[in-house]
DSSP file (Angstrom, degrees, kcal/mol; ACC not computed):
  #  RESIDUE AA STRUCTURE BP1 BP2  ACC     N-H-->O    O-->H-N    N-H-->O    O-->H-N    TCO  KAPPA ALPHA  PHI   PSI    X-CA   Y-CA   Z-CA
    1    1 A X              0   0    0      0, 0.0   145,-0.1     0, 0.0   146,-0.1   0.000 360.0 360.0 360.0 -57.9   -6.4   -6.0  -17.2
    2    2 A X        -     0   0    0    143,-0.3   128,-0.1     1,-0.1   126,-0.1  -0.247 360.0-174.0 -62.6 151.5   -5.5   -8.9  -14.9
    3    3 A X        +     0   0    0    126,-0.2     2,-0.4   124,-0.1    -1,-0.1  -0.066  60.2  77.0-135.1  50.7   -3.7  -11.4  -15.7
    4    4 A X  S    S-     0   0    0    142,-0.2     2,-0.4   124,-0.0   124,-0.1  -0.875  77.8-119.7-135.0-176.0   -4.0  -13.6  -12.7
    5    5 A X        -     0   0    0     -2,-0.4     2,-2.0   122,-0.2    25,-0.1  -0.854  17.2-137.6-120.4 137.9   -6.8  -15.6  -11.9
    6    6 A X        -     0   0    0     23,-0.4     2,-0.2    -2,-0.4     3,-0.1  -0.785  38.5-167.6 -95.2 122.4   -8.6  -14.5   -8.0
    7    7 A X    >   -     0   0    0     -2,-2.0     3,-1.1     1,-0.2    18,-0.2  -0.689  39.0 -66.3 -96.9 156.8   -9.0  -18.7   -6.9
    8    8 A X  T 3  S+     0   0    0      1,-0.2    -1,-0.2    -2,-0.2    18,-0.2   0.299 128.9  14.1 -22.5 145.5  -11.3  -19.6   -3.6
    9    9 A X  T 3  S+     0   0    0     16,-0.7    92,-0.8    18,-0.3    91,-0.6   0.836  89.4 144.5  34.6  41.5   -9.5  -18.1   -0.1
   10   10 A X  E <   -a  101   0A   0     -3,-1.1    15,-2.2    15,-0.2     2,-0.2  -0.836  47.6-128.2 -97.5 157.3   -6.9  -15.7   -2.5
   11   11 A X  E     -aB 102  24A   0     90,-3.3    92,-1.9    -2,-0.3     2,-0.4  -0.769  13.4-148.4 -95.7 147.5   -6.4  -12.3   -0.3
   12   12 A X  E     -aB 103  23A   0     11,-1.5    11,-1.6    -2,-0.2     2,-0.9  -0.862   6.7-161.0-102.3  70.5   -6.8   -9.2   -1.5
   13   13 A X  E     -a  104   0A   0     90,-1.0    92,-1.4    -2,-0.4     2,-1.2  -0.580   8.2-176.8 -39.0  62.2   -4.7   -6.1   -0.2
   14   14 A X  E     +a  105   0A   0     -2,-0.9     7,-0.5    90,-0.1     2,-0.3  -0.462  18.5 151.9 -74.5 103.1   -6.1   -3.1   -0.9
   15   15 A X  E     +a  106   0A   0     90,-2.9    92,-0.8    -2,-1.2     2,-0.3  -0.733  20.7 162.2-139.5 163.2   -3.9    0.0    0.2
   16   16 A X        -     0   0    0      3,-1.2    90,-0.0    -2,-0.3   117,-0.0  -0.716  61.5 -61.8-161.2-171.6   -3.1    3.3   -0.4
   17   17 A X  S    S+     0   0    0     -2,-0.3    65,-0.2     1,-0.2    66,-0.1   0.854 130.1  12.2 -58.7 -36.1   -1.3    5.9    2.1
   18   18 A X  S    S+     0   0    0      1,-0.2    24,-1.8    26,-0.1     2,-0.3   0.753 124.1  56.8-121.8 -27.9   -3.5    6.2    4.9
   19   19 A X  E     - C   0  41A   0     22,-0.2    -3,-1.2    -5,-0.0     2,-0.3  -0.880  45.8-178.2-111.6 124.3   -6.3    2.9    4.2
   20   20 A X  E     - C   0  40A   0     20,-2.2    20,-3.8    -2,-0.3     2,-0.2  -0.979   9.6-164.0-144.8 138.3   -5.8   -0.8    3.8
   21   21 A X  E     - C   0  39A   0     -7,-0.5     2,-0.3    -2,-0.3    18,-0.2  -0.554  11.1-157.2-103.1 155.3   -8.9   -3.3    3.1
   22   22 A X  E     + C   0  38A   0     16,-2.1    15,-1.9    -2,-0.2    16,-0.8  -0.892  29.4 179.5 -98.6  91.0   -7.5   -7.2    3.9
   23   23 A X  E     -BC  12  36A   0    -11,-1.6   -11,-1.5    -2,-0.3     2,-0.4  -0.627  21.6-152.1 -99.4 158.0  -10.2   -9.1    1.7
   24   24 A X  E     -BC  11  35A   0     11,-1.2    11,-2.3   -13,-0.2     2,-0.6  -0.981  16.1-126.1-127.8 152.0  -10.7  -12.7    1.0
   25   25 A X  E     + C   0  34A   0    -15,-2.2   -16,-0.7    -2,-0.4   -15,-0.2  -0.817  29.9 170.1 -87.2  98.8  -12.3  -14.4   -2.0
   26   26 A X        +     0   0    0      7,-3.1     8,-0.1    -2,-0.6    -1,-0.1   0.254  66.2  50.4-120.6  30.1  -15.0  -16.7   -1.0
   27   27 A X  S    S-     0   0    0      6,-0.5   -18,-0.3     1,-0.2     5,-0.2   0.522  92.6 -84.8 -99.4-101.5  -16.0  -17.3   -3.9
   28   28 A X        -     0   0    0      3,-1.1    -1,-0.2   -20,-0.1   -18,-0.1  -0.249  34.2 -92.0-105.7-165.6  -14.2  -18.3   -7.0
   29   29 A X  S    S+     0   0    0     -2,-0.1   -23,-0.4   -22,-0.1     3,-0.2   0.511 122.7  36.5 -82.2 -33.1  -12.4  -17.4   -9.8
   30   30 A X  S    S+     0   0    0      1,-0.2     2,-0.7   -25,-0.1   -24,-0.1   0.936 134.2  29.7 -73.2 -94.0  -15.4  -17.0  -12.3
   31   31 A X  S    S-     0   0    0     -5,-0.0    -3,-1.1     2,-0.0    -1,-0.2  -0.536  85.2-160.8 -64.8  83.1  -17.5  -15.6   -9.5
   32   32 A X        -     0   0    0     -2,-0.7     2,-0.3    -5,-0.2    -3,-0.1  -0.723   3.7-170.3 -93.0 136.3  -15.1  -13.5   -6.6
   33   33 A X        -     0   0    0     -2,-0.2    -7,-3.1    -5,-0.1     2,-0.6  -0.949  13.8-164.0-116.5  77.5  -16.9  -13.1   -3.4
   34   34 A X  E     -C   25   0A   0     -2,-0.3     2,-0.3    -9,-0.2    -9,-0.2  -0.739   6.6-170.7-108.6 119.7  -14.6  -10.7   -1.5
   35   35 A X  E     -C   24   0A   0    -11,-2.3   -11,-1.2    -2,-0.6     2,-0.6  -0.718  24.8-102.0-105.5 179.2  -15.0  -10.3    2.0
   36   36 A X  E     +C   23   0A   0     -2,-0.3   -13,-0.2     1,-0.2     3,-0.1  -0.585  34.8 165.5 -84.2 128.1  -13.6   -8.0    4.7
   37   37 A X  E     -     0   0A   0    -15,-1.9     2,-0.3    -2,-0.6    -1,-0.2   0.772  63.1 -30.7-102.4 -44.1  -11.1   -9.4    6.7
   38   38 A X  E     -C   22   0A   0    -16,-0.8   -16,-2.1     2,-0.0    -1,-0.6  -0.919  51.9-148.8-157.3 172.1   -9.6   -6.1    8.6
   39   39 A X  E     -C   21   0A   0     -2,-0.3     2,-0.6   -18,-0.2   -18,-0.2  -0.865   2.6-156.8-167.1 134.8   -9.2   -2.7    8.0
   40   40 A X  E     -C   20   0A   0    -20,-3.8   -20,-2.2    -2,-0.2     2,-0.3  -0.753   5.1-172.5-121.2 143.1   -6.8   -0.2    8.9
   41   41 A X  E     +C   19   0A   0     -2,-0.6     2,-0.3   -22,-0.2   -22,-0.2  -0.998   9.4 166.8-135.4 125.9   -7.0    3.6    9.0
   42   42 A X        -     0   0    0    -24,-1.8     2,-0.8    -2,-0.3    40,-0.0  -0.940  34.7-128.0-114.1 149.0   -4.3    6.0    9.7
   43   43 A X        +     0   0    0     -2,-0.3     2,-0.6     1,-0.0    -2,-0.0  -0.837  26.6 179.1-101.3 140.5   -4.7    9.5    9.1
   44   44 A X        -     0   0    0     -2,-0.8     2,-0.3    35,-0.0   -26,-0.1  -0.900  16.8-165.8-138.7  73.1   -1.7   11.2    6.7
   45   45 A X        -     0   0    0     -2,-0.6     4,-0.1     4,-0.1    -2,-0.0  -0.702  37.8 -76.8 -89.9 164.4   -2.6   14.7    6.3
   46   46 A X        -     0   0    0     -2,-0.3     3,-0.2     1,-0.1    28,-0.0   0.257  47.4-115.4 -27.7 155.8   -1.0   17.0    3.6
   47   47 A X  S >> S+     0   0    0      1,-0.2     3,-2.5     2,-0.2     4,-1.5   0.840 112.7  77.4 -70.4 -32.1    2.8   18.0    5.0
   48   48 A X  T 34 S+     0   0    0      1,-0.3    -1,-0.2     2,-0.2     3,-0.1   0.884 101.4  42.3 -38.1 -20.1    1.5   21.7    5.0
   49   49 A X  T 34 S+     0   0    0     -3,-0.2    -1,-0.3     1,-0.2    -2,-0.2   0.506 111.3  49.6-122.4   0.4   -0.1   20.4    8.1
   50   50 A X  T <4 S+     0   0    0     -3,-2.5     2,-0.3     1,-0.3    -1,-0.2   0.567 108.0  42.2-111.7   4.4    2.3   18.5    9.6
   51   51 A X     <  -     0   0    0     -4,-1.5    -1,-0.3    -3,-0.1    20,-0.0  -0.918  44.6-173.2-155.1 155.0    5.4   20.8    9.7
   52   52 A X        +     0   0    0     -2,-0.3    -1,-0.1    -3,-0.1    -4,-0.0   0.463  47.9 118.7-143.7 -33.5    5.6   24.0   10.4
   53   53 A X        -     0   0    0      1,-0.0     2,-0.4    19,-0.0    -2,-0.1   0.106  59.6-126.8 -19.6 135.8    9.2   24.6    9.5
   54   54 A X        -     0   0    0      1,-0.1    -2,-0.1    17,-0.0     3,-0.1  -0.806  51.9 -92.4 -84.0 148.0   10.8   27.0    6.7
   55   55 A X        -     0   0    0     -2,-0.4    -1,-0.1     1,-0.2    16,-0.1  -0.055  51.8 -99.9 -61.9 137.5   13.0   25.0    4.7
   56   56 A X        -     0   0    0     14,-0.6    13,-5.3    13,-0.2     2,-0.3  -0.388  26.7-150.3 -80.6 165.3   17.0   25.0    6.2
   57   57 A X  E     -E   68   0B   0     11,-0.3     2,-0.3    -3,-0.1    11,-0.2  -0.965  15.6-170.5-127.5 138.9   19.4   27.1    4.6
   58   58 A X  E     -E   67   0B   0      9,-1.3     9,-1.1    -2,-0.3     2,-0.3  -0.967  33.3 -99.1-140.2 163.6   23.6   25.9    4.6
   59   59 A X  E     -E   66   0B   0     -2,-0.3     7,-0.2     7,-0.2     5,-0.1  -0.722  18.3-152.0 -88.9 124.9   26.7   27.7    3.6
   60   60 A X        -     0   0    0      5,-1.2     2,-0.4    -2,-0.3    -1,-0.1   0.415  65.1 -81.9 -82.5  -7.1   27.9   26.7    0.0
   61   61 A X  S    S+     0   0    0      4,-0.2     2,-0.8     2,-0.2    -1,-0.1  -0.959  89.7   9.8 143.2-153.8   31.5   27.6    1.3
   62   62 A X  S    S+     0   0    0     -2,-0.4     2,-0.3     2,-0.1     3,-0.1  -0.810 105.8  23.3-101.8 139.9   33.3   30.4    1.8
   63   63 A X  S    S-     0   0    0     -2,-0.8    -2,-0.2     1,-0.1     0, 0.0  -0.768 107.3 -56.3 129.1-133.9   31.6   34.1    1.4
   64   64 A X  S    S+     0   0    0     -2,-0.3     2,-0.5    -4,-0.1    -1,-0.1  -0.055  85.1 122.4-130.5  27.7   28.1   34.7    1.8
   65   65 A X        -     0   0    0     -3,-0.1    -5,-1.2    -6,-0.0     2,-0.3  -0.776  39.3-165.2 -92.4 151.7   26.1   32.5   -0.5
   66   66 A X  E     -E   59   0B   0     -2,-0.5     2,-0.2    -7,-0.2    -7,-0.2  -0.947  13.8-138.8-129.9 141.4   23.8   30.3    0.9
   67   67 A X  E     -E   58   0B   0     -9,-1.1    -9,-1.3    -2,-0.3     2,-0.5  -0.548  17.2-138.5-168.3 118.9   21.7   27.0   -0.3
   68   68 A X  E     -E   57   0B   0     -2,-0.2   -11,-0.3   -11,-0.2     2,-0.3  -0.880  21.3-143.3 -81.7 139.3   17.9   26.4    0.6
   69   69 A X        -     0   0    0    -13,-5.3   -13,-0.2    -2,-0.5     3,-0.1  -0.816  25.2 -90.6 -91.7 147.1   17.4   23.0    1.5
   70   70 A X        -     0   0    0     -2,-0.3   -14,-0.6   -15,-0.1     2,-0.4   0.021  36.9-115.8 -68.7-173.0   14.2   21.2    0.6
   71   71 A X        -     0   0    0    -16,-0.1     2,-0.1     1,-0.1    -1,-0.1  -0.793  47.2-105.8 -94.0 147.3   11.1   21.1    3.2
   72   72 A X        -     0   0    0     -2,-0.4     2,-0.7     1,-0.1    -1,-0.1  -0.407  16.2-121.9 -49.6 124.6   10.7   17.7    4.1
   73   73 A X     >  +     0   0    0      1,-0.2     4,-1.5    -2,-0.1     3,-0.5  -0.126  42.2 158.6 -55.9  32.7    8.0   15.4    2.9
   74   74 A X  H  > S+     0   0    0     -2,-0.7     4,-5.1     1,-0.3     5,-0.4   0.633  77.3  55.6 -51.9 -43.8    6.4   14.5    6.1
   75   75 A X  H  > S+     0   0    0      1,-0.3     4,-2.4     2,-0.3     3,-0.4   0.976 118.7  40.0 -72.9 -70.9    2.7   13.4    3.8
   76   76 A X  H  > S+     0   0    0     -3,-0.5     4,-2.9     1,-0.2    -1,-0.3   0.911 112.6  55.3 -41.9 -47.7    5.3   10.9    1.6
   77   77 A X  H  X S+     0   0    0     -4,-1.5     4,-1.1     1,-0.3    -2,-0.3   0.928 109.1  43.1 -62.0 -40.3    7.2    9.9    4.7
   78   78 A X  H  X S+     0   0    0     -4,-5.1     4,-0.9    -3,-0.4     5,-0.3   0.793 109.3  58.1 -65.2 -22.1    4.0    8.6    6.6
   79   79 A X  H >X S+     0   0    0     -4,-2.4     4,-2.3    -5,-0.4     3,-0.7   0.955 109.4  47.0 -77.7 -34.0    2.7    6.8    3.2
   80   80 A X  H 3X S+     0   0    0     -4,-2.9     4,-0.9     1,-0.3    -1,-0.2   0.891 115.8  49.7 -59.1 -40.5    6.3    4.8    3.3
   81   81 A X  H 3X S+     0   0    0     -4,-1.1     4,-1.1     1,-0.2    -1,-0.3   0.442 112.3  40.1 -44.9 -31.8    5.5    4.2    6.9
   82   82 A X  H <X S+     0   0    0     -4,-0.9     4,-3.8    -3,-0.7    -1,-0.2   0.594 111.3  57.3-118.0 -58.0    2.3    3.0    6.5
   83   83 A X  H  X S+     0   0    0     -4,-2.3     4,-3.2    -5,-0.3    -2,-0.2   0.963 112.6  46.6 -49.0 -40.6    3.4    0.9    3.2
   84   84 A X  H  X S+     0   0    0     -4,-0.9     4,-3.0    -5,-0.3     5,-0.4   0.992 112.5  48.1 -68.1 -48.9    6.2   -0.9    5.9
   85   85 A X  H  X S+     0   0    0     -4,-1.1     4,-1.1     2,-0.2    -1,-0.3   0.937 112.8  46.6 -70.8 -29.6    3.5   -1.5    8.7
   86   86 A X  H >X S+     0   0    0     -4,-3.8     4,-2.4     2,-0.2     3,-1.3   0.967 114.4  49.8 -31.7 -79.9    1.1   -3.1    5.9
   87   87 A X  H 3X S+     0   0    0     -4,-3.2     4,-0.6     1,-0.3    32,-0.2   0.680 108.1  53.3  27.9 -90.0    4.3   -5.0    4.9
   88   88 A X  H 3X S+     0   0    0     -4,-3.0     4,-3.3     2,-0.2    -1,-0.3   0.798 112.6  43.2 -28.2 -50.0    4.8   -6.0    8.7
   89   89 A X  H <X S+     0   0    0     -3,-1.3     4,-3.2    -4,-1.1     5,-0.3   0.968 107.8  58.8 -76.6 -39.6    1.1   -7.5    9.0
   90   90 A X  H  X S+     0   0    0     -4,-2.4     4,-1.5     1,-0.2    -1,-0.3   0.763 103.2  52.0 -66.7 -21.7    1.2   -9.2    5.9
   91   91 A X  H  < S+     0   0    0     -4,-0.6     4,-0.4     2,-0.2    -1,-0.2   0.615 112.3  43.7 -46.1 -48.4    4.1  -11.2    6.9
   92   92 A X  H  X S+     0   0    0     -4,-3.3     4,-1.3     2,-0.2     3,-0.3   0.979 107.7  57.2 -72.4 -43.1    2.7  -12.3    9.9
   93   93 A X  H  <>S+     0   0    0     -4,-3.2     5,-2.0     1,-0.2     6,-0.2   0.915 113.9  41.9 -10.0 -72.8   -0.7  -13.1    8.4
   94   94 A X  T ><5S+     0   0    0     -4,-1.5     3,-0.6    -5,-0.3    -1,-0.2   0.594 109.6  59.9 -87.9  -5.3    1.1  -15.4    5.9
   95   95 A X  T 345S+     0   0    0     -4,-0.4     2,-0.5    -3,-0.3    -2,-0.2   0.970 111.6  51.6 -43.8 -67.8    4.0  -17.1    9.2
   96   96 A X  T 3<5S-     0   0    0     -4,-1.3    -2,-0.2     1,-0.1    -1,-0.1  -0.271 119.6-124.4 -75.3  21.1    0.7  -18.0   10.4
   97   97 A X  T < 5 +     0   0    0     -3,-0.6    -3,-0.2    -2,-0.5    -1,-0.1   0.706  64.7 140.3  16.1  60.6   -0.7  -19.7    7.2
   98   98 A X  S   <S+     0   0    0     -5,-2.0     2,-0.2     1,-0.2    -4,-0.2   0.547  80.0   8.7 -94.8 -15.3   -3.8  -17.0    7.4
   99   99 A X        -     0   0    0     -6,-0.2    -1,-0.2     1,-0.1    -2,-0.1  -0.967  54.5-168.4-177.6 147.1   -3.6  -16.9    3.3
  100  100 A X  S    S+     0   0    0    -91,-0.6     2,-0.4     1,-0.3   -90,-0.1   0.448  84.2  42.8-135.5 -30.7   -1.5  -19.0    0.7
  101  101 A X  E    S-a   10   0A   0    -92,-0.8   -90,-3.3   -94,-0.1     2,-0.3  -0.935  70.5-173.6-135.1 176.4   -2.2  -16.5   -2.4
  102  102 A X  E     -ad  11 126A   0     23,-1.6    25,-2.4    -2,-0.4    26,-0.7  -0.987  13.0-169.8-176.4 103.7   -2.1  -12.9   -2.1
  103  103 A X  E     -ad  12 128A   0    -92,-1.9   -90,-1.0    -2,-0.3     2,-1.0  -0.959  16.1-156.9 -95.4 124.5   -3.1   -9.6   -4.8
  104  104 A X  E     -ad  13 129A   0     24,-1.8    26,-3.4    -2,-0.3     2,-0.6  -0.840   5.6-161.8-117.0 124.0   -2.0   -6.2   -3.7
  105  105 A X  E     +ad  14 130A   0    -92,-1.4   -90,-2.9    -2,-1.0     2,-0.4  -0.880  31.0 129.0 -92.9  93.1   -3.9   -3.0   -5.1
  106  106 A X  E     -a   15   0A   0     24,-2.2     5,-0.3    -2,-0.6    27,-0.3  -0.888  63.1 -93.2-173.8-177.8   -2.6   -0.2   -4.9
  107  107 A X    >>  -     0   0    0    -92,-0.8     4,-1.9    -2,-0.4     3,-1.0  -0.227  52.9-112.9 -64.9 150.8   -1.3    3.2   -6.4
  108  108 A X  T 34 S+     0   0    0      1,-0.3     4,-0.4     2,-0.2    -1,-0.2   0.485 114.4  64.4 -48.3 -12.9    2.7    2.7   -7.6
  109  109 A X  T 3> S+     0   0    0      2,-0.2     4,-3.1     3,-0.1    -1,-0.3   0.909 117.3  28.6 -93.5 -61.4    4.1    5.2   -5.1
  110  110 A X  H <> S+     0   0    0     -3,-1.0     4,-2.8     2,-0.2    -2,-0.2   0.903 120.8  58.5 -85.5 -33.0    2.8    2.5   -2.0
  111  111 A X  H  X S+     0   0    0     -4,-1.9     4,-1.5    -5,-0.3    -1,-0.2   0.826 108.6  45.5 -44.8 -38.3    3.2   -0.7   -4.7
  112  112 A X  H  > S+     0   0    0     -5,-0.5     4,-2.1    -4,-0.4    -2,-0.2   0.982 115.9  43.4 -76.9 -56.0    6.7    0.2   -5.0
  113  113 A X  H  X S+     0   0    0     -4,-3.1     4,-1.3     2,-0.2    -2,-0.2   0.971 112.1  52.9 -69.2 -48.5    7.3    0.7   -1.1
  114  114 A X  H >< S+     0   0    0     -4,-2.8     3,-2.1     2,-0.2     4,-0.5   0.946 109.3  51.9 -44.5 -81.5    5.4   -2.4   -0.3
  115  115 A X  H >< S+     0   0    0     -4,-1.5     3,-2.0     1,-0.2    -2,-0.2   0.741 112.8  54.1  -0.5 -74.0    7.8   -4.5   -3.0
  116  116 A X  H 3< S+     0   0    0     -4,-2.1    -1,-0.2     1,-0.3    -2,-0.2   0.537 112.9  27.7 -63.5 -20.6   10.1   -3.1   -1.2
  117  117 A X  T << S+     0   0    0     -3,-2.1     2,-0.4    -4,-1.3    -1,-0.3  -0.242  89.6 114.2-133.8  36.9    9.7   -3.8    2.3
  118  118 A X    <   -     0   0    0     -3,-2.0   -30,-0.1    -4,-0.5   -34,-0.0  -0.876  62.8-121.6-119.0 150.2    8.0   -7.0    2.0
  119  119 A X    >>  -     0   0    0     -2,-0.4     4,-0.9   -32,-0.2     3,-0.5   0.001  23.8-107.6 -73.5-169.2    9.7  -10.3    3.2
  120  120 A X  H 3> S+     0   0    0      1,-0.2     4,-1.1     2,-0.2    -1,-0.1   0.812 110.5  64.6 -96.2 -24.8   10.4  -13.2    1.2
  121  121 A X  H 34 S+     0   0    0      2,-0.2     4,-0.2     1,-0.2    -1,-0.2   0.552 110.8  38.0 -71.1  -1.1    7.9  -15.4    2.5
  122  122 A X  H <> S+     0   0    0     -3,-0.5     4,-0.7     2,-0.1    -2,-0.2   0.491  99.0  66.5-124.2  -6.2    5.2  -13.2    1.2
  123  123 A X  H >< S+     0   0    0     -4,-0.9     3,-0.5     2,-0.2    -2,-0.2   0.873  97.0  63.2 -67.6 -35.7    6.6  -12.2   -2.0
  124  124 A X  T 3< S+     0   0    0     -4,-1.1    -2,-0.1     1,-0.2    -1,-0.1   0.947 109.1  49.6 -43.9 -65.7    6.1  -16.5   -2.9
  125  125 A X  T 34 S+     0   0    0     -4,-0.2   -23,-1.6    -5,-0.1     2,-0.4   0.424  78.7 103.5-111.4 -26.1    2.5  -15.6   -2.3
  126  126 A X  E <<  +d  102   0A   0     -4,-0.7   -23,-0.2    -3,-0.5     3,-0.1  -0.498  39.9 170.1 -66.3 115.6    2.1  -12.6   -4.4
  127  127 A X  E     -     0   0A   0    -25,-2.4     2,-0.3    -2,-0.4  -122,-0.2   0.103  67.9  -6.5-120.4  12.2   -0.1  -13.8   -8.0
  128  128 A X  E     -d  103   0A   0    -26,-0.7   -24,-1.8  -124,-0.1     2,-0.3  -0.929  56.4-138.8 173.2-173.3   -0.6  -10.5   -9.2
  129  129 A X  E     -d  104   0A   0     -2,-0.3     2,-0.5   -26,-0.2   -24,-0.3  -0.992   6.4-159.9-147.9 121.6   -0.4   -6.8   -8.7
  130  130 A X  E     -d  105   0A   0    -26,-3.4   -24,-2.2    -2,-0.3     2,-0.7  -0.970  14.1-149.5-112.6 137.7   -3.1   -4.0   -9.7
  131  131 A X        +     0   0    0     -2,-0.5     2,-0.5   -26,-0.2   -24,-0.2  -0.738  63.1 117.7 -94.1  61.7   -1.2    0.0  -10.1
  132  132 A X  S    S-     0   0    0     -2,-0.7     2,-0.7   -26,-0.2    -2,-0.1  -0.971  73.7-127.3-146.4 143.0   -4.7    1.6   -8.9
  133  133 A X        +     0   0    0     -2,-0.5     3,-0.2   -27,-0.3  -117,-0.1  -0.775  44.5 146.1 -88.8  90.0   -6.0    3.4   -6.3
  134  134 A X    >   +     0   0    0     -2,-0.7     3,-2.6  -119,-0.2    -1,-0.1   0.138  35.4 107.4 -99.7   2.6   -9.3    1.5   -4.8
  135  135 A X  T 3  S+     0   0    0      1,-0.3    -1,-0.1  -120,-0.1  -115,-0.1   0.917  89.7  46.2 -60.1 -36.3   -9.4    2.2   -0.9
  136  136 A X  T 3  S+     0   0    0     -3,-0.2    -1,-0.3  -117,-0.1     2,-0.2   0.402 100.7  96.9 -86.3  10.9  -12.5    4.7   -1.6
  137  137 A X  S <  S-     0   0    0     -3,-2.6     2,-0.6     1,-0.0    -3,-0.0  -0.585  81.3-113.9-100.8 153.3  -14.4    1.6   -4.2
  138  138 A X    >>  -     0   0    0     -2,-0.2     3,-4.6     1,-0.1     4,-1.0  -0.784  22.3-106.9 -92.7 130.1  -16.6   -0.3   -2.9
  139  139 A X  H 3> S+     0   0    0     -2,-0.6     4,-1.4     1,-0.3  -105,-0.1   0.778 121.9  51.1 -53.0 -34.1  -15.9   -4.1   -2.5
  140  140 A X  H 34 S+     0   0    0      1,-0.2    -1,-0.3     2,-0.1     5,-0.1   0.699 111.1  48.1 -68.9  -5.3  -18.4   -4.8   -5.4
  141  141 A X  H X> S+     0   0    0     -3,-4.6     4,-1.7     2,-0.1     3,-1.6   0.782 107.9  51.6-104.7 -40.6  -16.7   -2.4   -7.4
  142  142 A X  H 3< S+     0   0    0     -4,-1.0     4,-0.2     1,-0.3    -2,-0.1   0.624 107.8  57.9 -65.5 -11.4  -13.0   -3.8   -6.7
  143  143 A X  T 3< S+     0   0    0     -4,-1.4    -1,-0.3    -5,-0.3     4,-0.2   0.351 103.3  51.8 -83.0  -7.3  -14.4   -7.1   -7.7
  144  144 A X  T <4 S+     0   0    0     -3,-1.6    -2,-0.2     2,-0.2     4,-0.2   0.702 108.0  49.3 -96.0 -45.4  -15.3   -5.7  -10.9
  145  145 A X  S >< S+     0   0    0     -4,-1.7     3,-1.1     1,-0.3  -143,-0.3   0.972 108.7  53.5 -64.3 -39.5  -11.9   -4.3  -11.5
  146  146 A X  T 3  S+     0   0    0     -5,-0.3    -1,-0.3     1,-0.3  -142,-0.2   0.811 109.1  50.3 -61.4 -28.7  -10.3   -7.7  -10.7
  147  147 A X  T 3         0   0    0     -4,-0.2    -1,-0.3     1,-0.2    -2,-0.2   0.073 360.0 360.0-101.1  18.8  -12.4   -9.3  -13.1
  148  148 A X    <         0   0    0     -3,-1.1    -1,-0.2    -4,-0.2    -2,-0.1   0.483 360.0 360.0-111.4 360.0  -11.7   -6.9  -15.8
């Protein structure tokens, strides 16, 4: 499944909507040794539970038909949020020569928004990419998956 190689002191990103692991490799490539460098927890519950709103309604025009609009994603809108402050950290991390290569895990919805809202000085640093959701594996189990 990979096709990068995890070398001595590469980082590890593991992230999803609401959880992101920062790991480092001190081990190897043969043998990956991943420890915890930080970890951040926001909580992102379902949008049922953050809005309380009925979905707007707007006038199509003239008489009396009328449009529903959709309800807002609030649950998606915090995971984009979340994606940007991940984004944010990782950029400073790597200003501050903390990490020189650099894998991000995580499912495509938060892969894509990270892409997107990551700078150019840490996009250089990016050697590979996993589409998986791993925040709830356990570091010996995300080393397994790397190695796979």
């Amino acid at each position: 499944m990979a096709e990068f190689r995890l070398v001595h002191d590469a980082w590890v990103v593991v992230a999803d909507g609401e959880k992101a692991l920062f790991l480092r490799n001190e081990g190897d490539a043969t043998y990956p040794n991943l420890q915890v460098v930080r970890t951040i927890h926001e909580e992102n519950p379902p949008s049922r539970e953050q809005g309380t709103d009925k979905p707007g309604r707007f006038n199509d025009g003239h008489g009396v038909h009328r449009s529903a609009v959709d309800e807002t994603d609030w649950h998606r809108i915090e995971k984009e949020r979340f994606a940007a402050d991940v984004a944010e950290r990782l950029y400073k991390l790597a200003h501050r020569g903390k990490f020189s290569k650099l894998v991000l895990v995580a499912p495509p919805l938060v892969l894509g928004e990270l892409r997107k809202e990551m700078h150019k000085e840490v996009e250089d640093k990016v050697i590979g990419e996993v589409a998986k959701t791993l925040t709830n594996h356990t570091v010996g189990d995300i080393e397994k998956v790397l190695m796979q």
